[in-house]
C-alpha angles and dihedrals in degrees: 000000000000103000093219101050085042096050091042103054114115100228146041102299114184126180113199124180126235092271082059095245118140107258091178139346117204122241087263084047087054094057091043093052095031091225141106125257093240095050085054103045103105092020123133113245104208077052092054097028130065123193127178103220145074095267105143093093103031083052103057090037089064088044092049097049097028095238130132123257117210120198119187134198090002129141117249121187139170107200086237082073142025108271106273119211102252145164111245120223113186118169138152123258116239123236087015121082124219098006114119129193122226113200107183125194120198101215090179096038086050099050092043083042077059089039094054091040087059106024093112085063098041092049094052086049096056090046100033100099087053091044083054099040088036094101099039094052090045094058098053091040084054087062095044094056085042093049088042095054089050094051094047083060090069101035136101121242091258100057088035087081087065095049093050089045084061098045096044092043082050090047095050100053092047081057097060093030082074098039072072103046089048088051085054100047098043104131124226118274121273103216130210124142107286131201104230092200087061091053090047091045092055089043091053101047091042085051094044094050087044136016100004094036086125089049128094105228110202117190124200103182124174106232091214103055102136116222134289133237102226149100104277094206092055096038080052087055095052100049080046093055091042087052107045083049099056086040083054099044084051094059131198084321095058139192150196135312119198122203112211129177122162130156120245112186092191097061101116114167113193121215124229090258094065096260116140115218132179125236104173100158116094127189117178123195100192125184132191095213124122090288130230122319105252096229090069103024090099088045106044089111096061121090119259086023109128140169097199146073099261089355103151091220088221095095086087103031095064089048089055087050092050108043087045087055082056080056080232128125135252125192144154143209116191143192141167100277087013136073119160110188099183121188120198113208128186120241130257107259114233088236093055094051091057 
């Protein structure tokens, strides 16, 4: 097959032989299976591929009389990734008997691929209207706590539980009053190459002195990781904000935070116009706490989605805003006793180190 039309092609492409072993995988298939071509070359591809559907028939049939198969809405995994919602193209390969081609379309990655391309924009619109009321709700909350502190002056110790409820409730939505100001004003990034290690390293120490000072933080770092292309100080607020969540998940018990960070050449993440961009840097925060609730686990990105009694819900979704200004990618995958937040960063180009 022509290099350049099979390199080129937008989504997961794989050849298998007529004994169903992978003769090639494309660079998007490389990202979708997160493995190298070469690791994937003789593999079986029933052993590497998982799809949720009764093909075995419908699949030699199309073999046998050299026509497509289409497969809408199934579930297609890997065991390397938790199984994604695609469109399934299967169709022989002329000229050469017995090969099929496998195009496979990630309905859900591309529209979270869309969600994380605008995700600035749709952010601003779900808080706009806080971000709009915010001063006008903190003035009058600023006389509340006032009047509430001069009534608790003349007030016995039974009615002074009421006052302080007032003051410390005031005080609390002032507090996060100004988590969304704060989402709103963040400026854009200033990028220079950055040393992800350095950023981990001052995450880890600030968490260990404060809010996960009851936590064991691991870190499994590879030495050679090159350089970023980020804003350190921002990059430095988003492993905070990893890290106080697993510290909080773990609760007053604890637990253990593990620092990863590894190099996978093949991590492609195509933008919603149609523009293929490498991210080939990886960093992992992973926690052995409860894990997400599954009814928010797809949504923690969003603002105001929170996993936790008086959590704000805007921790994550500023990560999310962040790391999408890097034009990088954040996910998570998350079980009881496992959560895996991994952020993809793009490399800092040899030109832009000089």
């Amino acid at each position: 097959m022509e290099d350049s039309i099979w390199a080129s092609l937008p989504v997961p492409a794989i050849l298998v032989d007529a004994d169903d072993v992978i003769v090639d995988i494309n660079p998007a298939a490389e990202g979708f299976m997160l493995s190298s071509v070469k690791a994937m070359r003789g593999q079986p591809v029933w052993d590497r591929l998982t799809i949720d559907a009764p093909l075995e028939e419908a699949f030699e049939r199309a073999r046998t009389n050299t026509t497509p198969l289409f497969v809408n809405d199934v579930d297609v995994g890997t065991g390397e990734r938790a199984p994604l919602h695609c469109n399934l193209q299967i169709a022989p390969v002329q000229g050469r008997p017995g090969q099929m081609l496998f195009l496979i379309s990630p309905r859900e990655l591309a529209g979270r691929m869309t969600q994380s391309h605008s995700v600035k924009s749709a952010a601003k619109s779900a808080i706009g209207m806080a971000e709009m009321l915010a001063h006008e709700i903190k003035n009058p909350l600023a006389g509340i706590t006032g009047a509430a502190q001069l009534l608790s002056m003349s007030l016995g110790p039974e009615d002074l539980e009421l006052t302080d409820l007032i003051v410390n409730e005031s005080r609390r939505i002032v507090k996060l009053l100004e988590q969304v100001e704060q989402f709103g004003n963040l400026s854009q990034p200033d990028f220079r190459p950055v040393n992800v290690h350095d950023v981990l390293d001052r995450a880890r120490r600030s968490a260990l002195l404060g809010f996960g000072a009851h936590m064991t933080i691991r870190e499994d770092y590879d030495p050679s990781l090159p350089l970023a292309w980020g804003d350190q100080d921002q990059l430095l607020q988003v492993m905070q904000n990893l890290l106080k969540n697993a510290a909080e998940a773990a609760g007053k018990d604890g637990g253990t935070i593990t620092l990863h960070t590894f190099y996978e050449h093949s991590f492609r993440l195509r933008r919603s116009d149609g523009r293929s961009e490498s991210l080939p840097l990886q960093i992992e925060i992973i926690d052995d706490g409860p894990g997400l609730p599954p009814e928010i686990a797809a949504d923690v990105f969003d603002p105001f989605v929170s996993g936790r009694e008086n959590g704000t819900g805007l921790g994550l979704a500023l990560t999310a805003k962040i790391i999408s200004d890097h034009e990088g990618w954040v996910s998570v995958k998350s079980v009881p006793g496992r959560t895996v937040f991994r952020i993809s960063l793009p490399l800092a180009a040899k030109d832009k180190k000089e």
